[in-house]
C-alpha positions as CSV (number, residue, x, y, z in Angstrom):
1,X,113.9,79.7,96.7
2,X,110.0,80.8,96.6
3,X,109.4,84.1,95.4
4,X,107.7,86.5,98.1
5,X,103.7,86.5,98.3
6,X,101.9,89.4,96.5
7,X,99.1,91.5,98.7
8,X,96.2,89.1,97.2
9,X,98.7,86.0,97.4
10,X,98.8,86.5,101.5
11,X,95.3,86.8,101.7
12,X,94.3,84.1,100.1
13,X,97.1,81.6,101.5
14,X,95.7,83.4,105.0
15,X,92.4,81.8,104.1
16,X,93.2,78.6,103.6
17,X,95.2,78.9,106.5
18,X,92.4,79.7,108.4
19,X,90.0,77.2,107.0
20,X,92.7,74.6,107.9
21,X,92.7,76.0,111.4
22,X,89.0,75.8,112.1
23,X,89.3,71.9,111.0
24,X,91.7,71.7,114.0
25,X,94.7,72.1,112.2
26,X,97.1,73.5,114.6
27,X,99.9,74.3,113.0
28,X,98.0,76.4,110.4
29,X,97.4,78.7,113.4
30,X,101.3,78.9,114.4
31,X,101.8,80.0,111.1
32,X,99.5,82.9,110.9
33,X,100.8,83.8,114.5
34,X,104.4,83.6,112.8
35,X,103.2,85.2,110.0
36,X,101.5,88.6,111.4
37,X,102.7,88.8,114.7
38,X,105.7,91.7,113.9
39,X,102.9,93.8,112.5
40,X,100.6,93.2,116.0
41,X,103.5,93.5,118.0
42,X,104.2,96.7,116.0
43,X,100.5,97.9,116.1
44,X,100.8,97.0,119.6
45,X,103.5,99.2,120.4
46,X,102.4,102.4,117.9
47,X,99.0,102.3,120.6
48,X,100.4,101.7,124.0
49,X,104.7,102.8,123.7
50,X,105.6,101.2,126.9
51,X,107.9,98.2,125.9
52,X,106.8,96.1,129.6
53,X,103.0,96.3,128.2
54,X,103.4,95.2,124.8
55,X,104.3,92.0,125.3
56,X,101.1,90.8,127.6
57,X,98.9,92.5,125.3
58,X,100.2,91.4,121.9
59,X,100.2,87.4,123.6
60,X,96.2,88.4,125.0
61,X,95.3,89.7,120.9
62,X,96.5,85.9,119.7
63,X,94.7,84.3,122.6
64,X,91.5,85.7,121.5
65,X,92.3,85.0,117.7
66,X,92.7,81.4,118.3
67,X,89.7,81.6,120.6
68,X,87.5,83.3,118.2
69,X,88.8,81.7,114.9
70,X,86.2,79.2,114.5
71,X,83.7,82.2,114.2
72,X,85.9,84.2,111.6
73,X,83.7,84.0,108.6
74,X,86.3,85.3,106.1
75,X,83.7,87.9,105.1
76,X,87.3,90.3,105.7
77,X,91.1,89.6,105.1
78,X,92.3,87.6,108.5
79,X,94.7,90.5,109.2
80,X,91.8,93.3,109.5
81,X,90.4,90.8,111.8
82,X,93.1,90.2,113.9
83,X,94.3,94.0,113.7
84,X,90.7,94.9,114.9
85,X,91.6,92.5,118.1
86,X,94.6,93.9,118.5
87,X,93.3,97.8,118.5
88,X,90.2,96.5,121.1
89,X,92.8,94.7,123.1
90,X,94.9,98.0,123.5
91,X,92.2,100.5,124.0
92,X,90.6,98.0,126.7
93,X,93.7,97.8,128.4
94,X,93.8,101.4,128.7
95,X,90.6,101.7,129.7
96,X,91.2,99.4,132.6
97,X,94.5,101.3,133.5
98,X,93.0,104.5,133.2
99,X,95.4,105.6,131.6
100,X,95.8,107.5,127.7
101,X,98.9,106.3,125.1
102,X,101.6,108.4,124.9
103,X,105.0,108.6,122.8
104,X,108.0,108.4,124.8
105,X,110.9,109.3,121.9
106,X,113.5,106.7,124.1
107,X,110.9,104.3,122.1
108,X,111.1,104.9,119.4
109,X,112.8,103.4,116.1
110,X,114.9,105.5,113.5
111,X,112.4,105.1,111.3
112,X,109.7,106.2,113.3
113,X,111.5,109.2,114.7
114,X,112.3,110.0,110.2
115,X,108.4,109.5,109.9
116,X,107.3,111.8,112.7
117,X,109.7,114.4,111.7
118,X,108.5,114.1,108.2
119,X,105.4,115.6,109.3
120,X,106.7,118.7,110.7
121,X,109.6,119.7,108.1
122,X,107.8,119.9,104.8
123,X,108.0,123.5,106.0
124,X,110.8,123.9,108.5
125,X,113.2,121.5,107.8
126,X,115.2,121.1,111.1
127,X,119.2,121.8,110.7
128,X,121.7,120.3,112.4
129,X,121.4,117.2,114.9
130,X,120.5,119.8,118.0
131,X,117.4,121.2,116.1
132,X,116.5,117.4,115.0
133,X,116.5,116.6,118.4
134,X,114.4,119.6,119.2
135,X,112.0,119.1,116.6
136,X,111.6,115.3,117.9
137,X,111.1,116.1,121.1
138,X,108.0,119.1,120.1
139,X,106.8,116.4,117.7
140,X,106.4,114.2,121.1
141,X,104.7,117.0,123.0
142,X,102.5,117.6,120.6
143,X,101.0,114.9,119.6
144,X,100.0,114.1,123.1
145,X,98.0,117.4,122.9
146,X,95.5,116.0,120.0
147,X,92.3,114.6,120.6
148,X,92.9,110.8,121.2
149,X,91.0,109.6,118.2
150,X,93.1,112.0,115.8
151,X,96.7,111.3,117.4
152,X,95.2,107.7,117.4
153,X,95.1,107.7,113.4
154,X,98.4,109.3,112.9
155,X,99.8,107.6,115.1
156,X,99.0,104.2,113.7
157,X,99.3,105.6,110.6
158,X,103.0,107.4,110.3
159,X,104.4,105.0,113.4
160,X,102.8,101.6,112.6
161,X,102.5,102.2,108.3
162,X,99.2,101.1,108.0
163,X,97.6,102.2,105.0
164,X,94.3,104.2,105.0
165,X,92.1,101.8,103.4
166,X,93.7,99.7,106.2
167,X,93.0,102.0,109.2
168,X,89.0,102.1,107.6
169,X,88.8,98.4,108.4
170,X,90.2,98.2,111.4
171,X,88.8,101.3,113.2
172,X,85.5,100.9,111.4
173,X,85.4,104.5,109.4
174,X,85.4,105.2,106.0
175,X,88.0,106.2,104.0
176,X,87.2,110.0,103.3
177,X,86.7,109.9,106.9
178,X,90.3,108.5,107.9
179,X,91.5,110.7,105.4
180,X,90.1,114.1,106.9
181,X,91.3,113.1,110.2
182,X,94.6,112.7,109.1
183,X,94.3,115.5,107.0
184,X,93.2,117.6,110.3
185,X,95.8,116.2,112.8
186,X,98.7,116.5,110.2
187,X,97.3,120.5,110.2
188,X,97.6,120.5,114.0
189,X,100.8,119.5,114.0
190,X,102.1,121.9,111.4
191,X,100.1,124.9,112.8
192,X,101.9,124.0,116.6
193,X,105.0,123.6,115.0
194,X,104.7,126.7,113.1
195,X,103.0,128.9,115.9
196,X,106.2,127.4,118.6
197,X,108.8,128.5,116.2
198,X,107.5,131.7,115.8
199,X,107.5,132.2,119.0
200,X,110.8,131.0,119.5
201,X,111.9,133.1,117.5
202,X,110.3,136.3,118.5
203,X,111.9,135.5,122.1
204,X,115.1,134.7,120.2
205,X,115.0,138.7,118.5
206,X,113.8,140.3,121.4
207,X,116.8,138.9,123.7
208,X,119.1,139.9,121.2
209,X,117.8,144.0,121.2
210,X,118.1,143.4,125.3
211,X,121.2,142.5,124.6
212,X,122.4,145.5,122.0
213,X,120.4,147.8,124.2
């Protein structure tokens, strides 16, 4: 039974992979499709979240791989490459919909949902399923509230896992950059979350005096 690939193990077998490609080997190509397409489809899916869109633009994002392949120079690991595609690919579509990405929580997975509410109870740690559900659901309204470039990142990076070194290559920033953004939108979240509960809770007390009064 082969033992899984290390990070630098993929990279380099992706290389060869591609150099085998651009010779016109075509089955070196079905195996890098086979081999990063649950991360596109995934990147795919953190970007756009409506399950009937994914699907064309995931198949579009390998289209233009194969297309482009031959001008790859391998100066960068074949998946920053491709995930560049894919994020182009999404925010195109977009463009042309005229339309901005949004989270819909029917979407998404259990471990997406434990991520996003990760970022919110550091400090409130919701109790009970009802509360969960409640803090999911503000998690979902607020992120749409960010700027798009910030939900973008955290998006990608608490939905989709991508690391920050990662989200550098493919969005073209530099790390210290990615971090601050993160950094900020995390705060956002946490502030809105924090400012909503207070709230809550203010209107919570004062019904309560109505109520004694």
């Amino acid at each position: 039974m082969a033992l899984p690939l290390n990070r630098a193990g993929k990279q380099e077998d992706d290389r060869t992979l591609v150099r085998e490609c651009q010779s016109g080997v075509q089955s070196a190509f079905e195996e890098l499709v086979r081999r990063h397409q649950q991360r596109v489809f995934a990147l795919v899916g953190g970007i756009l979240r409506r399950p009937e869109d994914v699907e064309d633009v995931a198949q579009q994002v390998f289209l233009k791989a194969y297309l482009g392949i031959k001008r790859f120079d391998q100066r960068a690991a074949f998946s920053t490459w491709l995930y560049k595609i894919a994020v182009n690919e999404c925010w195109d579509y977009l463009r042309k919909k005229k339309v901005r990405p949004l989270v819909y929580e029917s979407d998404l997975s259990e471990e997406q949902v434990s991520r996003l509410d990760g970022i919110v109870s550091l400090t409130h740690p919701p109790e009970g399923p009802d509360a969960r559900a409640e803090a999911r659901e503000m998690v979902e309204r607020m992120l749409d509230t960010l700027p798009e470039q910030d939900r973008q990142l955290l998006v990608l990076k608490e939905m989709s896992g991508f690391s920050v070194q990662e989200l550098a290559e493919i969005l073209k920033l530099n790390v210290n950059t990615v971090k601050v953004r993160l950094f900020r939108a995390r705060g956002r979240i946490m502030d809105m979350y924090r400012r909503r509960l207070d709230s809550s809770h203010k209107a919570g007390s004062a019904s309560a005096l109505r109520r004694k009064g």
